[in-house]
N, C-alpha and C positions, 0 to 999 in steps of 0.2 A: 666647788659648785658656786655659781654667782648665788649672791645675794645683795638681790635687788632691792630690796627693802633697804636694809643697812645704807647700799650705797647711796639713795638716794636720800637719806636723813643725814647724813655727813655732808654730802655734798654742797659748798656752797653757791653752787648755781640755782637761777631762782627754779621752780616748777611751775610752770601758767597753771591754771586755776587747780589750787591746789584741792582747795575746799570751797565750798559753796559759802555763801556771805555770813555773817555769824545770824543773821536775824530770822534765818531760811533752816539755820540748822536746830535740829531739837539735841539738849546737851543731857548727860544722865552720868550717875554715878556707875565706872565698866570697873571690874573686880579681873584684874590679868592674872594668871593663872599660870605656870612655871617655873622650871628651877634658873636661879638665879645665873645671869649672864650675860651676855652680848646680846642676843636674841632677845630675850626679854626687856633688857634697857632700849632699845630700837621700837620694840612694842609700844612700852608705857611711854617715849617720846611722842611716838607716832596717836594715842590715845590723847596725851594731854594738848597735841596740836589741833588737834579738833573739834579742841575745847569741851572733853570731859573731866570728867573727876576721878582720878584712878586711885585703884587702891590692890595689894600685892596678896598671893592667897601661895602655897605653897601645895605642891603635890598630897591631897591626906587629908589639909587642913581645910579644905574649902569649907565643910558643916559647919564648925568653928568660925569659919570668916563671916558666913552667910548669917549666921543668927547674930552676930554681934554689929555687922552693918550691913544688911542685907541691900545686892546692890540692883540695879535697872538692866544690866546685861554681864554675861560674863564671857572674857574672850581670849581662851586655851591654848597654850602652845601642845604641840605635841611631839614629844621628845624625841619621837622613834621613827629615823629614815626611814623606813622599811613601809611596805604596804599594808602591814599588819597587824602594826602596832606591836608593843613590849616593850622592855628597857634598852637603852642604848648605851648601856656601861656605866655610865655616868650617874645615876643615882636616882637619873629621870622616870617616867610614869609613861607608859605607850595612852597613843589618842584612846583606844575602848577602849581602859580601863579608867581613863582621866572622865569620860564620859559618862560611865556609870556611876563616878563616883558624884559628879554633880547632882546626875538625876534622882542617883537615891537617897540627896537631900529632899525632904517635905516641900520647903523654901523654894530648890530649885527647879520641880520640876516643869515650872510654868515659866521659868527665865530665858532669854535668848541666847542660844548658847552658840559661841562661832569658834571652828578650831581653825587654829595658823597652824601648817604643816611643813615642813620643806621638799617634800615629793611622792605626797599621797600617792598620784595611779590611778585611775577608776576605779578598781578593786574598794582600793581603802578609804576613797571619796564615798563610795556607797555603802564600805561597813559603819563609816559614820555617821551615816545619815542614819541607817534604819537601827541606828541603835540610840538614836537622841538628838545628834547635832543639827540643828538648825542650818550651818553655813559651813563650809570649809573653804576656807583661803590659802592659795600659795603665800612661800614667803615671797615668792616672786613681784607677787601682787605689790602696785604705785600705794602709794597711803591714800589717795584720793580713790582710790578705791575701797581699802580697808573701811576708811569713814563713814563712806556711803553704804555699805552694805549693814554697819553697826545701826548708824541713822535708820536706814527701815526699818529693821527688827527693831527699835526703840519706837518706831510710827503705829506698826503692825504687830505687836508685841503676838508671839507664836504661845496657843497654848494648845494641851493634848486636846483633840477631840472629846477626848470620856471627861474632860473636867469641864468642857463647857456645858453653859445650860442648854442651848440650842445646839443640832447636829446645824452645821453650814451651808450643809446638802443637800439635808432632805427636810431641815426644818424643824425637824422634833426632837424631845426631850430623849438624852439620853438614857442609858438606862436606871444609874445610877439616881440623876435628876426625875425619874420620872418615877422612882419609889420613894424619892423626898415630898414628891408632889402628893401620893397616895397616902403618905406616912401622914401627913398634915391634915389630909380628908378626915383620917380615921383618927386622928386627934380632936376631930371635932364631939360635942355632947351625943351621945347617941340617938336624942331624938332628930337633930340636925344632922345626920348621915344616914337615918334610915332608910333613907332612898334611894343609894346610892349603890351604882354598879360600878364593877371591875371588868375589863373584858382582854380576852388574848385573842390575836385576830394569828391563824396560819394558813400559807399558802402548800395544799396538799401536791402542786409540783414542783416544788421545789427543790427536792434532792435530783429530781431530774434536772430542772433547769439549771442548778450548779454545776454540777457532773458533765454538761454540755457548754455551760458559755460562765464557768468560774465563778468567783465566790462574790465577784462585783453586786450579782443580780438581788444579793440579800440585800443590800442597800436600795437598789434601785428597786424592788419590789414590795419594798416599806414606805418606799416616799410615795409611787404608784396609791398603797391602798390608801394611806393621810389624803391623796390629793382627790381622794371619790367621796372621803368623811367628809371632806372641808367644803363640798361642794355641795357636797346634799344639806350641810347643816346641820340642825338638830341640837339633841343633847346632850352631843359628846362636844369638850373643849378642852381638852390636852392628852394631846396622843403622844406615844414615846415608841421606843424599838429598840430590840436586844439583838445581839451578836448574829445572832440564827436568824434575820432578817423577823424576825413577828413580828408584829404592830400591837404596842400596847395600849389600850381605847379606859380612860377616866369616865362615867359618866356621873358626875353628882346630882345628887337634889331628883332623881328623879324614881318614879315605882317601877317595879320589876314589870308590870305588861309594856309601860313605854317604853322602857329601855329594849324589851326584845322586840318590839316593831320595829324603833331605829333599828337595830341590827339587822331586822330582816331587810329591811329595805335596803340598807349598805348590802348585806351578802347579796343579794340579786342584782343588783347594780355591776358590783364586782363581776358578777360570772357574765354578765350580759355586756361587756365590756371588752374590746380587744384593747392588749396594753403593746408599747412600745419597749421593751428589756431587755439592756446589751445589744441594741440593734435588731430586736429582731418581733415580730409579729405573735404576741402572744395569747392565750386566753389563760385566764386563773379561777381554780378553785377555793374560796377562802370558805374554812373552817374556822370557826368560832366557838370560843368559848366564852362564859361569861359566870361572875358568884357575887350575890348581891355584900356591900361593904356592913351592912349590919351583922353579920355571922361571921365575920374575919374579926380576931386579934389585934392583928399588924400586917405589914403591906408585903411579906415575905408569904404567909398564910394565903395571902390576895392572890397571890400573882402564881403558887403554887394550884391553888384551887383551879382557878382558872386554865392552868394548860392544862391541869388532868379532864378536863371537859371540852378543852380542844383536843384530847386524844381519843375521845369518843367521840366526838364530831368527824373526825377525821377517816371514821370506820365508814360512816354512810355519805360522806360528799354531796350530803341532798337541801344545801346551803341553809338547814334549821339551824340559828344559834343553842348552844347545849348550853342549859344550868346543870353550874356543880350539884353532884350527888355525892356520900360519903360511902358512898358504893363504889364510884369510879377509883378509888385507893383502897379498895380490900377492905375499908372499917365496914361491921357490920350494920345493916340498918335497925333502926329498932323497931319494924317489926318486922324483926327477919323471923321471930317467931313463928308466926304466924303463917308464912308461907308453905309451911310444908302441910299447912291441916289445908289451904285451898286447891294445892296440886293433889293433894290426896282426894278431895274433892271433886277434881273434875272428870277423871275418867269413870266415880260413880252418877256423878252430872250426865254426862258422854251416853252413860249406858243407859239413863232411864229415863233418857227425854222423849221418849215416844211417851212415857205416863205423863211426865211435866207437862207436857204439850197438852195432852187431853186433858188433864187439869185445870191449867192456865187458861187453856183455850174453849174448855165446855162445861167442867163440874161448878166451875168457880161463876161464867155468865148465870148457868142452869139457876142455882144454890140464889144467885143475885134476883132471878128474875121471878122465882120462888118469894123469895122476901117481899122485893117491891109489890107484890100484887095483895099480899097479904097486909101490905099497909095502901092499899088503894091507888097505887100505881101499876097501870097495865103495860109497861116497860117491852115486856115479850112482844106484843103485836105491835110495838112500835120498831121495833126491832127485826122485825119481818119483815116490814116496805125499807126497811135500810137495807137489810140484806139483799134483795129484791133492786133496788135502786142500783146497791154497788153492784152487779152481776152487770146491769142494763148500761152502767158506765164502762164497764169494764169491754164490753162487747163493743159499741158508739167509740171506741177508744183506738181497739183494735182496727174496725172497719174502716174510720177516717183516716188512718194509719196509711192500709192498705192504700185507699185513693190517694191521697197524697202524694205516695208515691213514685204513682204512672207517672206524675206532672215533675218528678226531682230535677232539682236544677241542673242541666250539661255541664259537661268540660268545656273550657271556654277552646273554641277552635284551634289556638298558635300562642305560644309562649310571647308574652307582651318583651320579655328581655331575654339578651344571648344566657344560654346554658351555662351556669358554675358548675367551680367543681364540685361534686355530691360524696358524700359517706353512705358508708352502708353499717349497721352495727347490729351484729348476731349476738344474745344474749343467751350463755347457754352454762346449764351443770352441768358437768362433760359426763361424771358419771351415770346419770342418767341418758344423755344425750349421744352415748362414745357411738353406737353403732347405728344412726342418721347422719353425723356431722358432718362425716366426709362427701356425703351427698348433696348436701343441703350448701356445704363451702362451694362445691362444683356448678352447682347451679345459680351462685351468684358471681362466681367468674365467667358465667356466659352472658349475662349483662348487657344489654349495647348502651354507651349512654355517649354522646356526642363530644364531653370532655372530661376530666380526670373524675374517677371514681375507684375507692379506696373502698375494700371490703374489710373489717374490724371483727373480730371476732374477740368478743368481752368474756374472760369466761372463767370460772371457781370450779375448782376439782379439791378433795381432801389429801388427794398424794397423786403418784404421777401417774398417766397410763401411757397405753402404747400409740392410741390415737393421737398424741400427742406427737410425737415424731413424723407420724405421717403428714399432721399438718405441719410442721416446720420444714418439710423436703416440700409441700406446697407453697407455703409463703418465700421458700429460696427459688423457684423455678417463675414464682409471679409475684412480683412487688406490689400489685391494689393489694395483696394479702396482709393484714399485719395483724398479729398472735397480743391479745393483751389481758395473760393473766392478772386475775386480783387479789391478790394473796388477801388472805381475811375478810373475803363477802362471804354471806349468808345468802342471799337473795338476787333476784334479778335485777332489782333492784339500783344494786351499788354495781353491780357488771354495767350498768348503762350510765351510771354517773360519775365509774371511772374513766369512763370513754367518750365522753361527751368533751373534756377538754383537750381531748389527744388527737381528736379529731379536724381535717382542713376543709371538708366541704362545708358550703352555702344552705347547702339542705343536708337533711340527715333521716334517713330511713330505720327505724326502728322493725324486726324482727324478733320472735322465737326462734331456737335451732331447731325447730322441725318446718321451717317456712322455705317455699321455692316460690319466687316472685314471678310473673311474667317480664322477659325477657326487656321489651321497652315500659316497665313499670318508673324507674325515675323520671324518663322524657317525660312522660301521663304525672306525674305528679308536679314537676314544675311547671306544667301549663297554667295549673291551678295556682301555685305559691307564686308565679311572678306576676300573676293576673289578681294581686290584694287577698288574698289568704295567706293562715299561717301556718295552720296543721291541713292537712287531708287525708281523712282513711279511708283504705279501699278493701275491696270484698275480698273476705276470706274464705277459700273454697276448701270443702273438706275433700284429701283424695286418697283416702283408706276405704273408702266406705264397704267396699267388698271384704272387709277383715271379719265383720261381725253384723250382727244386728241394731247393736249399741252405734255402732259407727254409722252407719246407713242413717239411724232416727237421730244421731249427730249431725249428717249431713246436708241431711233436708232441712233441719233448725235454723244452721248456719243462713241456709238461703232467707227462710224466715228474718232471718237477724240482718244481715247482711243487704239483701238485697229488697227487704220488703219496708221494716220497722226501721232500720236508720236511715234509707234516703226519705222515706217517710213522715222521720221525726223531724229531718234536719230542716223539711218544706214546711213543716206545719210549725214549727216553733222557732226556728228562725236561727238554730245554733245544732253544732253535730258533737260529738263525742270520741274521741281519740282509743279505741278498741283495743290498744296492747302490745298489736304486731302487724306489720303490713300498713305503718303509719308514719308518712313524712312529717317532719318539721323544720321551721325555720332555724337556722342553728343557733341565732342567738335568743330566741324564743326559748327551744329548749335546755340553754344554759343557765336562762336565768329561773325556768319551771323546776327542772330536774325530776327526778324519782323520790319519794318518802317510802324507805325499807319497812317503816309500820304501820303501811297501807296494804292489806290484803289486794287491793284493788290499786294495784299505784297508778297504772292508767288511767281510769275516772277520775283520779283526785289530782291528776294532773290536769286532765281534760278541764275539770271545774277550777282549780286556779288560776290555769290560761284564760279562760273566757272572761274569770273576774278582772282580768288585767287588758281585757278589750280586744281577745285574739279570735281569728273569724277561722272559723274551724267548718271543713267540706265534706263532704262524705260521695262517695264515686264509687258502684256498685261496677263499672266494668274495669277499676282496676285490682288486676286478680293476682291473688299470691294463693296459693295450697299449699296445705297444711295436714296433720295428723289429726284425728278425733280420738280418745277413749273408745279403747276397745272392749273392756268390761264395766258391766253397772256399778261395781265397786269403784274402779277410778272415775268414773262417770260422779259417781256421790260426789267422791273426797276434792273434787274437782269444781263442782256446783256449790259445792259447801263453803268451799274459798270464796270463790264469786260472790253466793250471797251473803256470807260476814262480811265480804270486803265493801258492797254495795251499802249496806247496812252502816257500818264506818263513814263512807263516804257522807250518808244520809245525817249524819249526826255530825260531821263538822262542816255541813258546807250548805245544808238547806237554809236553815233561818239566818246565816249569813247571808246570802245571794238572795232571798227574797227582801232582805230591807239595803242592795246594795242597789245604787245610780247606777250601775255599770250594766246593767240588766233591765230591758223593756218589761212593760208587761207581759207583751206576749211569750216572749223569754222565763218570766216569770213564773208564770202558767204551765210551760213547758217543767221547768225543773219540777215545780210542787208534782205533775204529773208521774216525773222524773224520777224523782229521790222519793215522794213523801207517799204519793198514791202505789208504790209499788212495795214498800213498806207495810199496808196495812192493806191492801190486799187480799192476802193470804190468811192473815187472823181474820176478816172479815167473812170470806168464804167459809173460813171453820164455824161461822156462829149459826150455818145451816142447821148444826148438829142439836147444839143448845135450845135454840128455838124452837125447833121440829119436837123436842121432846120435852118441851115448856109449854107447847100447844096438845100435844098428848097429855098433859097433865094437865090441864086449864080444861079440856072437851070431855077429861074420867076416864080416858083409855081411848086405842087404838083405832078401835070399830066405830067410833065415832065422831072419828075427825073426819071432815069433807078436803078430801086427796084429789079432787077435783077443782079447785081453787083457779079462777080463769087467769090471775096476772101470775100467780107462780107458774102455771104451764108454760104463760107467753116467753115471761120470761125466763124459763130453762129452754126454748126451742130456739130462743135468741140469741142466746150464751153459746147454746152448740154452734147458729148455723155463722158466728165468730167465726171459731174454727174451721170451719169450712172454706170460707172467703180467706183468709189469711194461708191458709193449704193452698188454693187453688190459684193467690198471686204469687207465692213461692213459687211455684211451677212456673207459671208465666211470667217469671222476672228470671227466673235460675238460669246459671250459666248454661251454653249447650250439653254438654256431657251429663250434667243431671236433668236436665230436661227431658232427655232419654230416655229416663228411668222414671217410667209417670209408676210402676210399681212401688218403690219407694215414697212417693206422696201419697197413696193410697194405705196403705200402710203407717204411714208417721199420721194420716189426720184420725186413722182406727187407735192405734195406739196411747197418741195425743189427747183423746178427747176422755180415754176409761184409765188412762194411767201416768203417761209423762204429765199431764199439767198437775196433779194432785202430788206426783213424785216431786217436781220445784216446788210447788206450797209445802208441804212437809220440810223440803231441805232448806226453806225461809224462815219457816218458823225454828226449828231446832238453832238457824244459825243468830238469832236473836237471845237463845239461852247461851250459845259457846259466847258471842260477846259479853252477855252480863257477866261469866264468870273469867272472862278475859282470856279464853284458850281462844290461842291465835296462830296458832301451829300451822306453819306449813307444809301442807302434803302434797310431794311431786307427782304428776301427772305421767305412769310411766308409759314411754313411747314403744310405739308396737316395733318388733324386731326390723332389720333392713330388708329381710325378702317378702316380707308383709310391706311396709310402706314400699319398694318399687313393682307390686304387683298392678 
């Protein structure tokens, strides 16, 4: 075999430019490596002509060479023709095991290391590499090349990745670097780290997006979320990332409420955000965890705390950053005690809140109003023109309601932009759901929409059923169909917030699996979103009502609700409210709102943090989806009981917020307080009829001598009724045609309504004021009337 090297070091013909000028080249102490011989004396020639400083390490001994004069490069013969390395009789060392043996010096593993081969192959060029070698050179190779390739890696000295401080790539501390960085934090006095958070950022698609476009995208989906921190600012300054693509977030110096706004703000950002990754168009989910640095040890404790709170984040994808709890690792809490005397508690709570209520709501005024008067305060008749007032506001509330109405603002004539693609996303428990679904899927593949639309079906089962296969022989005959179990939801919740990133339309329709939309309901709802809105809900018509009587005085409400009260509201206060189902939104709108799974009401409380973030939200009583009602007064409660705890909820994190926020007019203002705060008290207010009535019986010495003829209580109970009335009778005259039809049924819901359903909602408001004190928050399914009842 020639050997070019050799020959050209004997040779005494000159070589033109053999090396570059001495003053151009950078010189260093190289450590040649080999067993003794022809080859290697040709090497160390060829090394000292290029004006290093050589020195001889023998197969074994390199560790030994290294620590005694540790050199600037080191550059390997490799003993063994073959592609594969091993010995070649002769005593020699194959390239991968010459290569290990450098590496698993301490010393060398940040050296440059070049192997001289006589006929590697590709094969063996690349078991070199990815086993350590920096370079591989023929011996074929001029010396003028040898030098040159030493000279760089002496300019660019190579080291591993994990030992640098900064990744090269993406910018951030490794992982290693970036728990020396936390080790240091928490080395600090403890009053000077008390404020300091740890946080693990994870992207919840990311086993998908590996699995499809390779293990690149952890890197690239790390540098992604560094490049949204680094832009928003803040008080986070040294991010890192581990193996698994996470993003690890330092924030020092500061207290736990700022630290979790930054965060929330970064997670909404994130999800409101399409990324570029591995070439391709993405949207992400970031989960977050986070455990303030005062209650950590050491930085292993840190960074432990922290995923286990991104693995509870990761249950609800409803971009809330999670604080660690010592619950989320099985340790017990301390007062796990005590939890079982409150659960014991609530179902005798459950059972005797009709006493509680009267209690709360009449012995306790009574007993007060008894006292006050006895110390020279007349509280009770003061207390009478309140009650008397709130009834007269309550009526003026409803009536302007009504007017309002007639005047609701139109559809804007024609879509200002061409039609995107739209989603459609059914959220559904199957086993409640199993025998509607198949009907309710059929009817959103009859759809027309002008360009691609994809029907989603989000949906938690506890094991398999059989409806399940028949939707997968649908989703294979029609591709808008796509099937997306969520293994481990509880709620509607996390079905809509796992599907929110899987999703490719521009808009996104939100549905229940008992909802059949009208057939051009996305066209009707983009006219509104490209014409400067962001959500739009449209009217949900009840179409069971022939099931029962329950369903009927369901159906005529709807209209009330629907077709009276929110175009209504939306005219008179200047902002609408996103009802649950049968509501578009802008997709990145609702990426970055999402669902809260411990929101009884996640609708409203989405509807109210969109608004706070300046989102113009419509309301369209002629675009129609039908739906199922509760067919029994039992589901009927357990149904309205949700509602009103969930409204309740809403009331108590989002009022006295929104009323001192900029983002909200007054008039806006006014709306909410009517919204959230006036519909809250209410119900207790119309109870203190009772109190008073029998404060004034007791104030006049009995019964027979109270005057029951009282001209403004008359007025105002003839007022309150003829409410009702007007609000019955623009239900009618607003209601779709098919119950329009049915003026029996409005007849009926205003008899009904005025000696039972409204006193039945105040009852199921107040009760759901005691389930939240004692924090029962239970969800109860709403179960759907059989399939030959919903297609009658």
């Amino acid at each position: 075999m020639p050997e070019r090297l050799g020959q050209v070091l004997v040779s005494h013909r000159p070589v033109p430019t053999t090396y570059p000028p001495p003053a151009a080249r950078p010189t260093g102490h190289v450590l040649a490596v080999g067993m003794p011989g022809p080859r290697l004396d040709r090497l160390t020639d060829t090394l000292r002509g290029a004006g290093h400083e050589v020195s001889h390490a023998l197969p074994g001994d390199v560790n030994l060479q290294v620590q005694q004069a540790p050199p600037d490069a080191i550059v390997a013969l490799d003993d063994q023709p073959s592609e594969h390395g091993g010995h070649d009789g002769h005593g020699g060392q194959g390239g991968l095991e010459l290569i290990r043996e450098v590496r698993a010096v301490p010393a060398g593993r940040a050296l440059p290391l070049l192997m001289v081969t006589a006929a590697p192959g590709p094969t063996g060029v690349a078991d070199m590499l990815r086993q350590g070698a920096d370079d591989c050179v023929p011996d074929s190779s001029a010396p003028v090349e040898l030098a040159a390739r030493i000279e760089a890696k002496l300019r660019r000295v190579p080291v591993p990745v994990e030992n640098l401080l900064l990744d090269p790539r993406t910018g951030l501390y490794s992982r290693q670097h970036f728990l020396d960085e936390l080790g240091r934090e928490l080395q600090r006095p403890v009053a000077g780290r008390r404020a300091g958070v740890m946080a693990v950022v994870e992207v919840a698609e990311m086993g998908v997006l590996e699995s499809r476009l390779g293990p690149r995208v952890r890197r690239e989906v790390a540098e992604r979320l560094a490049g949204v921190a680094e832009k928003l600012g803040g008080v986070c300054d040294r991010f890192g990332w581990d193996d698994d693509g996470r993003l690890l977030m330092l924030l020092p110096g500061v207290d736990e409420e700022a630290a979790r706004r930054s965060l929330q703000k970064f997670a909404g950002t994130v999800a409101g955000t399409r990324f570029i990754v591995a070439d391709e168009n993405v949207r992400l989910t970031p989960a977050i965890g986070w455990t303030p640095l005062a209650e950590c040890a050491g930085h292993h404790q840190a960074v432990e705390q922290a995923r286990d709170a991104v693995t509870e984040s990761l249950r609800h994808r409803d971009l809330r950053p999670v604080r660690y709890a010592p619950w989320m690792r099985g340790a017990p809490r301390r007062h796990r005690r005590r939890r079982p005397l409150s659960l014991a508690l609530r179902p005798l709570i459950s059972a005797l809140s009709p006493l509680l209520v009267l209690l709360l709501g009449v012995g306790v005024p009574f007993v007060l109003y008894q006292r006050m008067y006895e110390l020279g305060w007349d509280l009770g008749s003061a207390m009478y023109w309140v009650v008397v007032a709130g009834l007269l506001l309550s009526a003026v509330l409803i009536v302007v309601e009504c007017l309002f109405a007639l005047d609701s603002v139109d559809r804007p004539d024609r879509p200002a932009q061409p039609y995107p693609p739209a989603s459609a996303v059914i959220a559904a428990y199957l086993p409640n759901e199993a025998a509607t679904i198949v009907d309710t899927v059929e009817s959103f593949l009859r759809l027309e929409y002008p360009n691609d639309l994809e029907i989603v079906l989000a949906y938690n089962t506890p094991h398999p059923l059989p409806v399940e296969d028949t939707l997968r022989e649908m989703a294979r005959r029609d591709p808008r169909l796509v099937l997306l179990p969520v293994p481990g939801s509880t709620s509607k919740a996390q079905n809509i917030n796992a599907a929110v990133s899987r999703v490719r339309g521009e808009v996104v329709g939100l549905f229940d699996a008992d909802h059949h939309p009208a057939p051009d309901a996305f066209r009707q709802a983009w006219d509104w979103l490209s014409n400067g809105y962001d959500v739009v809900q449209g009217h949900c018509v009840i179409r069971n009502g022939d099931s029962s009587w329950v369903a009927r005085l369901v159906g005529v409400e709807f209209e009330a609700i629907y077709a009276v009260s929110h175009p209504g509201r939306t005219r008179l206060y200047g902002f609408g409210v996103f009802g649950g189902s049968n509501g578009f939104w802008r997709a990145d709108l609702l990426a970055r709102t999402r669902m809260h799974g411990s929101m009884l009401t996640e609708d409203i409380d989405s509807s109210l943090r969109a608004l706070g973030e300046g989102a113009r939200i419509a309301m369209d009583r002629t675009l129609i989806s039908r739906e199922l009602a509760p067919t029994t007064l039992r589901s009927l409660w357990n149904q309205r009981s949700r509602w009103a705890q969930g409204w309740l909820q809403v009331s108590v994190r989002h009022l006295w917020r929104a009323l001192r926020s900029p983002a909200f007019t007054l008039r806006q203002k006014l709306g909410l307080l009517v919204l959230l705060g006036w519909r809250e008290v209410q119900p207790w207010l119309t109870l203190q009829i009772l109190p008073v009535l029998m404060y004034a019986v007791w104030k006049a010495g009995g019964p027979g001598r109270l005057d029951w003829a009282v001209p403004a209580c008359v007025l105002a109970m003839l007022f309150t009724l003829s409410a009702g009335v007007v609000q019955a009778a623009f239900a009618w005259r607003l209601a779709v045609p098919e119950l329009r039809r049915r003026k029996g049924w409005f007849w009926r819901y205003l008899l009904v309504s005025t000696f039972f359903y409204t006193h039945f909602k105040n009852i199921v408001a107040r009760q759901a004021c005691l389930k939240e004190a004692v924090r029962d928050r239970q969800w109860r399914v709403t179960p759907r009337a059989a399939k030959e009842a919903a297609n009658r």
